[in-house]
C-alpha positions as CSV (number, residue, x, y, z in Angstrom):
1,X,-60.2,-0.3,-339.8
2,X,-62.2,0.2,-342.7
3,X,-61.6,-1.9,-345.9
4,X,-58.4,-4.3,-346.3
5,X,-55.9,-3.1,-348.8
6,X,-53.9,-5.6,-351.4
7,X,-50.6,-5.0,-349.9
8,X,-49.2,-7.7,-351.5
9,X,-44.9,-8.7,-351.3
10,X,-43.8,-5.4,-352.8
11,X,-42.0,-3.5,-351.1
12,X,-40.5,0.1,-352.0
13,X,-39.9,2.8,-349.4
14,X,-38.1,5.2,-348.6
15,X,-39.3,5.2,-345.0
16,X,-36.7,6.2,-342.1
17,X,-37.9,4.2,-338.5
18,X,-37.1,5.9,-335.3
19,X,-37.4,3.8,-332.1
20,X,-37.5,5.6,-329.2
21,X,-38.4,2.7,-327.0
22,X,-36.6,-0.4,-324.8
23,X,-36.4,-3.3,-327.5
24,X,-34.5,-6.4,-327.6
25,X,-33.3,-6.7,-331.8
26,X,-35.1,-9.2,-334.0
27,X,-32.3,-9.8,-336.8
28,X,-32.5,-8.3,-339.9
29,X,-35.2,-8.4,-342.7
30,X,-33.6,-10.4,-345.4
31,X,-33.0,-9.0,-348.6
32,X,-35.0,-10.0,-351.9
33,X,-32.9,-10.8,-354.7
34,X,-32.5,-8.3,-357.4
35,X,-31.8,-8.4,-361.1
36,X,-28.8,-6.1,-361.3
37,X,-29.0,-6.2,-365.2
38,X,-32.2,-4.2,-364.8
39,X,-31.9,-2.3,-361.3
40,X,-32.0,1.4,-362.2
41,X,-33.0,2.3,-358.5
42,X,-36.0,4.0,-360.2
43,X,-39.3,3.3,-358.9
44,X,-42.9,4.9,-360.2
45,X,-44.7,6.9,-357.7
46,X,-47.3,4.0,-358.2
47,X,-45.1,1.6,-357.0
48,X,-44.2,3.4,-353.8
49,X,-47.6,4.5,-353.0
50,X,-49.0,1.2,-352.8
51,X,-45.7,-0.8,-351.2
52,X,-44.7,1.8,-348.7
53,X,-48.0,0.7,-345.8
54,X,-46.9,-3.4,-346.1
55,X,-43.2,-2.1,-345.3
56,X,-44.3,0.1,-342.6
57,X,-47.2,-2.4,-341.0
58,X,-44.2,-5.5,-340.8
59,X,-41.3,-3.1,-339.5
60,X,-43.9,-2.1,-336.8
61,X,-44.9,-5.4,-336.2
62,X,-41.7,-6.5,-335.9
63,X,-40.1,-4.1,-333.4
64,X,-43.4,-2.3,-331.8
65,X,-42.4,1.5,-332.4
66,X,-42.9,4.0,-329.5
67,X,-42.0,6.1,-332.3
68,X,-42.1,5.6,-336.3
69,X,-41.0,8.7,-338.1
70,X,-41.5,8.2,-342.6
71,X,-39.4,10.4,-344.4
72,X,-40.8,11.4,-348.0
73,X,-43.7,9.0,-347.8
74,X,-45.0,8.8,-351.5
75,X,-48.2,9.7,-350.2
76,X,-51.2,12.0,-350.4
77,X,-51.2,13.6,-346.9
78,X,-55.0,12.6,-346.5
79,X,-53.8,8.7,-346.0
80,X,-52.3,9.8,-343.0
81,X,-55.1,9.1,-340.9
82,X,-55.9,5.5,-342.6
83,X,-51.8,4.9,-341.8
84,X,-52.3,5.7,-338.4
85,X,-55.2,3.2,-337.9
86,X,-53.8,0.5,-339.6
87,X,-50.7,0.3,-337.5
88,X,-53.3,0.9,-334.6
89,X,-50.9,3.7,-333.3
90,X,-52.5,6.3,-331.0
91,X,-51.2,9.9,-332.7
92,X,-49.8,10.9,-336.5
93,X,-48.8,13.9,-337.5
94,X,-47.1,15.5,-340.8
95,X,-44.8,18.8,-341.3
96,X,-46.0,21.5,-343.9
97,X,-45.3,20.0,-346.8
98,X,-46.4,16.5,-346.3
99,X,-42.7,14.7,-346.4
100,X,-42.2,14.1,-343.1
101,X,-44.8,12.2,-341.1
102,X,-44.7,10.8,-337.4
103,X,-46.6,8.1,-335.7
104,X,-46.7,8.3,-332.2
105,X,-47.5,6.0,-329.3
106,X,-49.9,6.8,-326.3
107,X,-47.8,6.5,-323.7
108,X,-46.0,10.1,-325.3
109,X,-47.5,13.3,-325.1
110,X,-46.1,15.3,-328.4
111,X,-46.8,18.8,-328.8
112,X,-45.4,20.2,-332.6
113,X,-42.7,22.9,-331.7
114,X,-41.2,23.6,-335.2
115,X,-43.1,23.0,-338.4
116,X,-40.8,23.2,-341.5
117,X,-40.3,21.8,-345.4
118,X,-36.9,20.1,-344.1
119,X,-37.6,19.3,-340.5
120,X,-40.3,18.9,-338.1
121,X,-39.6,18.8,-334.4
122,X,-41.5,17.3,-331.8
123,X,-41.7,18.1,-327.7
124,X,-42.4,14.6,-326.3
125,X,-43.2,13.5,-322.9
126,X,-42.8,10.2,-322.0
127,X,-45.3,8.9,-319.4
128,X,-43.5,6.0,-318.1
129,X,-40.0,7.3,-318.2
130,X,-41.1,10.4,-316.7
131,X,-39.2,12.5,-318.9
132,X,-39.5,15.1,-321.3
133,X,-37.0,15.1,-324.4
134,X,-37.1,16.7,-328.2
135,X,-37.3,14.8,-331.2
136,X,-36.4,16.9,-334.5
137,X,-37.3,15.1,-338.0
138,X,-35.4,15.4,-341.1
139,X,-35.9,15.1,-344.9
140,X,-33.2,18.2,-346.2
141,X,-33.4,19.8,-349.5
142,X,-30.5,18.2,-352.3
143,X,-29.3,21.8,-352.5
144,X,-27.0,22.9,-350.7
145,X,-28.4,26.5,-350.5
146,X,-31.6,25.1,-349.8
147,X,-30.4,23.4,-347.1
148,X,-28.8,26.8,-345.3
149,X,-32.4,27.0,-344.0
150,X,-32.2,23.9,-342.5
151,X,-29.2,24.4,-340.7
152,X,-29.9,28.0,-339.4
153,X,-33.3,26.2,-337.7
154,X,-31.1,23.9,-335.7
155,X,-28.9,26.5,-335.0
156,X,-32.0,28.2,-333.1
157,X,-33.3,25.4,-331.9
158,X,-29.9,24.5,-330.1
159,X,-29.1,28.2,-328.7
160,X,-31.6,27.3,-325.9
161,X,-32.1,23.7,-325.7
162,X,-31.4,22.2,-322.5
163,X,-33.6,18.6,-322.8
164,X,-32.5,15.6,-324.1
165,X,-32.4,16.2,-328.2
166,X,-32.5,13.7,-331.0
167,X,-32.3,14.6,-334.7
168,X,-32.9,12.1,-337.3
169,X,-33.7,11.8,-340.7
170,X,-32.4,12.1,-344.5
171,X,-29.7,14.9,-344.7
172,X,-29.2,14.8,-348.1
173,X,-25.4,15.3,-347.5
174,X,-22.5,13.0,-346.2
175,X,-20.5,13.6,-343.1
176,X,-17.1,13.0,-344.5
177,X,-15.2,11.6,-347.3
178,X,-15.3,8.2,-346.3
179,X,-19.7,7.7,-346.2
180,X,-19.4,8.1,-350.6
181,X,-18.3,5.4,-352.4
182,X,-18.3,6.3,-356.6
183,X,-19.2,8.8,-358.2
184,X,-18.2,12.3,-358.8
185,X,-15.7,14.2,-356.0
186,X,-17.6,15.5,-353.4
187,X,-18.3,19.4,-352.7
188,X,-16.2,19.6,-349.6
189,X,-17.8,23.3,-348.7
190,X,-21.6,21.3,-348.6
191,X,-19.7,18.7,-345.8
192,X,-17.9,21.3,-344.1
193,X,-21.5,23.0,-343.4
194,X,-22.6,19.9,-342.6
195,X,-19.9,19.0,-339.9
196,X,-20.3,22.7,-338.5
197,X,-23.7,22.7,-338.0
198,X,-23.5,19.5,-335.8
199,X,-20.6,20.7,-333.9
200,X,-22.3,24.4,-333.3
201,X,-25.8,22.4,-332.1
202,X,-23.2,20.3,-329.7
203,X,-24.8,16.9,-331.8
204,X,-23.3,13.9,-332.0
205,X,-23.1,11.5,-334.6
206,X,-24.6,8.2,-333.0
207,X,-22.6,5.9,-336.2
208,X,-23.8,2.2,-336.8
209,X,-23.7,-1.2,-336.7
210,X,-21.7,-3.1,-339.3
211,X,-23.2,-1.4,-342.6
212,X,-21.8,2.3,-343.2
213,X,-23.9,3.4,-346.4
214,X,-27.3,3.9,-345.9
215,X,-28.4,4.6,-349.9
216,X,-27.8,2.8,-353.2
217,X,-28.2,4.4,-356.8
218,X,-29.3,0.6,-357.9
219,X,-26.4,0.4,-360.4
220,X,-24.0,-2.0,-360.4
221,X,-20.3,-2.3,-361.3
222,X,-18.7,1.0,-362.3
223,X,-21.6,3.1,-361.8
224,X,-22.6,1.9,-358.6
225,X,-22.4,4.8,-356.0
226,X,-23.6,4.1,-351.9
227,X,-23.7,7.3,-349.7
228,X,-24.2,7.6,-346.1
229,X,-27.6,9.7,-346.2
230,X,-29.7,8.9,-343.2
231,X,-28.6,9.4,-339.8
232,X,-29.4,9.8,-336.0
233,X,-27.7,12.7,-334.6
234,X,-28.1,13.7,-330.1
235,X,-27.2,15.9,-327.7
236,X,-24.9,15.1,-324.4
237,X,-28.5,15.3,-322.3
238,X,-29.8,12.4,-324.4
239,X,-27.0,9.9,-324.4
240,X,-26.8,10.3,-320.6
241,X,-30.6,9.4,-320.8
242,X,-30.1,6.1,-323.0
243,X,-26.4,5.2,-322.4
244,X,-26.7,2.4,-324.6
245,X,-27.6,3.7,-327.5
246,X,-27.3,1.5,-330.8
247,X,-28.0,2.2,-334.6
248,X,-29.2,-0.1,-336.9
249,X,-29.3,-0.2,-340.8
250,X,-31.6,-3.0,-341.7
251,X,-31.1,-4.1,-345.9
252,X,-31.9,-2.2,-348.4
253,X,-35.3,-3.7,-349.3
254,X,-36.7,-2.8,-353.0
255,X,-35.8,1.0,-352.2
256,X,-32.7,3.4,-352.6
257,X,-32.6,3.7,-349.0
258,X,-32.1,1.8,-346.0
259,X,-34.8,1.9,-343.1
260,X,-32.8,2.5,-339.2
261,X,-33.4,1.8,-335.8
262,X,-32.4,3.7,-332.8
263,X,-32.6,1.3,-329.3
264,X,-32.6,3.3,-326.2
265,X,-32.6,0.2,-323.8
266,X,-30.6,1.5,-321.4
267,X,-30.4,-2.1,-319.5
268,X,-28.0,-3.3,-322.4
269,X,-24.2,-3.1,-321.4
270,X,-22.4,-2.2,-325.0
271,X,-19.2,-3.8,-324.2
272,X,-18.4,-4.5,-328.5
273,X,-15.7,-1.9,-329.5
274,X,-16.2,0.1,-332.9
275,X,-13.3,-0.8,-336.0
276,X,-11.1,1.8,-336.0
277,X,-8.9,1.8,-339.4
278,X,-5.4,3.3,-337.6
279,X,-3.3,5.1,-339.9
280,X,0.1,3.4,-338.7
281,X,-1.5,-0.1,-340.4
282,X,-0.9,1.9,-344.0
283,X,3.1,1.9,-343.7
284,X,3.5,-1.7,-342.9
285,X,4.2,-3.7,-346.5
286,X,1.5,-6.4,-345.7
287,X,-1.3,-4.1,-345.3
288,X,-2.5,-3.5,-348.7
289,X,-1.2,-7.2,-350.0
290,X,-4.0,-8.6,-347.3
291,X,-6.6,-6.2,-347.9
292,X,-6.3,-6.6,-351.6
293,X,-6.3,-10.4,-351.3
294,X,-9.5,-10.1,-349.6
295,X,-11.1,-7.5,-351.5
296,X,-10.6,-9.4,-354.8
297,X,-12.5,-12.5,-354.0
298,X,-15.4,-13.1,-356.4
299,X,-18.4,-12.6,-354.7
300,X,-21.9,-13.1,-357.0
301,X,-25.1,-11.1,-355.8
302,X,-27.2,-7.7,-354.8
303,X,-24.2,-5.7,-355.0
304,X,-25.7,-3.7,-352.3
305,X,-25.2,-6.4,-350.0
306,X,-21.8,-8.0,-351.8
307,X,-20.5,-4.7,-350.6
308,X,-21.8,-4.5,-347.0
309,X,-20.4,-7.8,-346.7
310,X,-17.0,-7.2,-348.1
311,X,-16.8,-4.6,-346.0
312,X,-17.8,-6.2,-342.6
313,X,-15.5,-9.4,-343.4
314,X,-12.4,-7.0,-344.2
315,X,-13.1,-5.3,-340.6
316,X,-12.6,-8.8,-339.1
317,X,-9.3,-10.0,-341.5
318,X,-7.7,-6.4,-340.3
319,X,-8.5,-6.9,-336.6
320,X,-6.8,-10.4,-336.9
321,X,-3.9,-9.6,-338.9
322,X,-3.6,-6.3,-336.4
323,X,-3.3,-8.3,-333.5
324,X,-0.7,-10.8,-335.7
325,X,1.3,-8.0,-336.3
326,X,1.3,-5.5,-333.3
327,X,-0.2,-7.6,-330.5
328,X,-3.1,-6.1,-328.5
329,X,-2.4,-2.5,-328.7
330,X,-4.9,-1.2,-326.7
331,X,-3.6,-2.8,-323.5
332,X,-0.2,-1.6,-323.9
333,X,-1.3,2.0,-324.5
């Protein structure tokens, strides 16, 4: 493997993992504690370059990748090969312009169908399953404009595709109002595009477990601002392949970005149902007095993770004070 690099405890990516295998889930990484005082989310290119392989090697270790794809890698395109022997993974391969790499196992044949600035997409054929599926790679452009090339790929791609199809990656753009919290409005015409190209391609958005936003600007207090970035989209072909499908957004780990996991064990039977904030909740009077009293406990911290947590106990105070007020409602409908 050549000589041993310093890898050290660092760690700064801003590295998208796709799983494309049966896994049972490990638990989170845990989150190092960050000054806030001094937390621009800026990191030098020196930083990233030598914390991004100690991420990668212990996210690989930990959950044994069929299939790792690292979005904007904050590396020279010729490490690719030393990255592909150091997690001792059979294939690696990386689009045009060098910000979208993929590390693939043996037991999948890829062949490179679409080779693109924003998007690489993969054939793959996977030995044990039998089957052949299509795996497209994203890192978009932050124009919008830009972007239109992206979409008007996957609208070709999608006017003949007929195998299982998975898209995944950093879009660069949120889905709806509700994956931005801070900041400036948004541009609704950049979300609209966004929502039409997945609904022309016949995609669907796969969601998540627990945590929502999948970026951080690194500020805190006012200037804070999370967005929903990164996401797994798939056709109707590869859900009925991997009917239990489940995202995970592990912690935001010394980078802007959250790293996720897709697990396609199809032996798991997902029987926990998604919160679903219903609109009727807003008219009742005790509503906002219990989500305020909730939301305005002091909370000390990564406001990162203050806020995923604020937001994962106020799902579970709603569900209860739901079922106080209106009894189980799905069993009466």
């Amino acid at each position: 493997m050549g000589e041993q690099e310093d890898l050290g405890e660092d760690i700064e990516d801003e590295s998208t993992a796709v799983n494309i295998q049966q896994v049972s889930r490990n638990g989170d990484i845990s989150p190092r504690s960050l000054d806030t005082k001094k937390s621009t989310g800026k990191h030098t290119r020196k930083q990233k370059e030598k914390s991004v392989p100690v991420r990668l090697l212990n996210l690989h270790r930990k959950y044994n990748f069929y299939l790792i794809g690292l979005i904007e890698p904050w590396q020279d395109i010729n490490k690719l090969e030393e990255y592909r022997r150091k997690l001792g993974i059979h294939d690696a391969y990386a689009n045009i312009n060098g910000k979208i790499w993929a590390f693939i196992d043996e037991d999948i044949d890829v062949e490179i169908i679409t080779d693109m600035e924003q998007q690489m997409t993969l054939t793959s054929f996977h030995k044990n399953l039998g089957k052949e599926l299509i795996v497209t790679l994203v890192y978009a452009k932050c124009d919008a404009v830009e972007r239109i090339e992206l979409w008007d790929s996957m609208y070709y791609l999608a006017s003949d595709m007929e195998s299982p199809w998975l898209v995944g990656g950093d879009f660069n753009i949120i889905l709806s109002e509700e994956e931005k919290y801070g900041g400036l409005p948004i541009y609704l015409r950049e979300v609209a595009n966004f929502a039409h190209c997945i609904d022309t391609c016949a995609l669907y958005d796969l969601g998540c477990k627990e945590s929502l936003y999948t970026w951080w600007n690194g500020r805190s207090d006012m200037d804070c601002i999370f967005k929903r970035l990164d996401i797994y989209l798939a056709n109707q072909q590869f859900q009925d392949m991997f009917p239990a499908l489940e995202v995970e957004y592990l912690i935001k780990y010394g980078s802007d970005h959250a790293s996720l996991v897709l697990y396609c064990n199809a032996d798991i039977v997902q029987v926990k149902k998604p919160f679903k904030l219903l609109n009727f909740w807003k008219k009742r009077d005790t509503f906002l007095r219990v989500v305020k009293g909730h939301w305005n406990t002091d909370s000390m911290g990564n406001p990162f993770i203050v806020f995923q947590n604020k937001i994962k106990d106020a799902k579970k105070v709603l569900s209860a004070w739901s079922k106080e007020t209106f009894g189980d409602i799905l069993n009466r409908l």
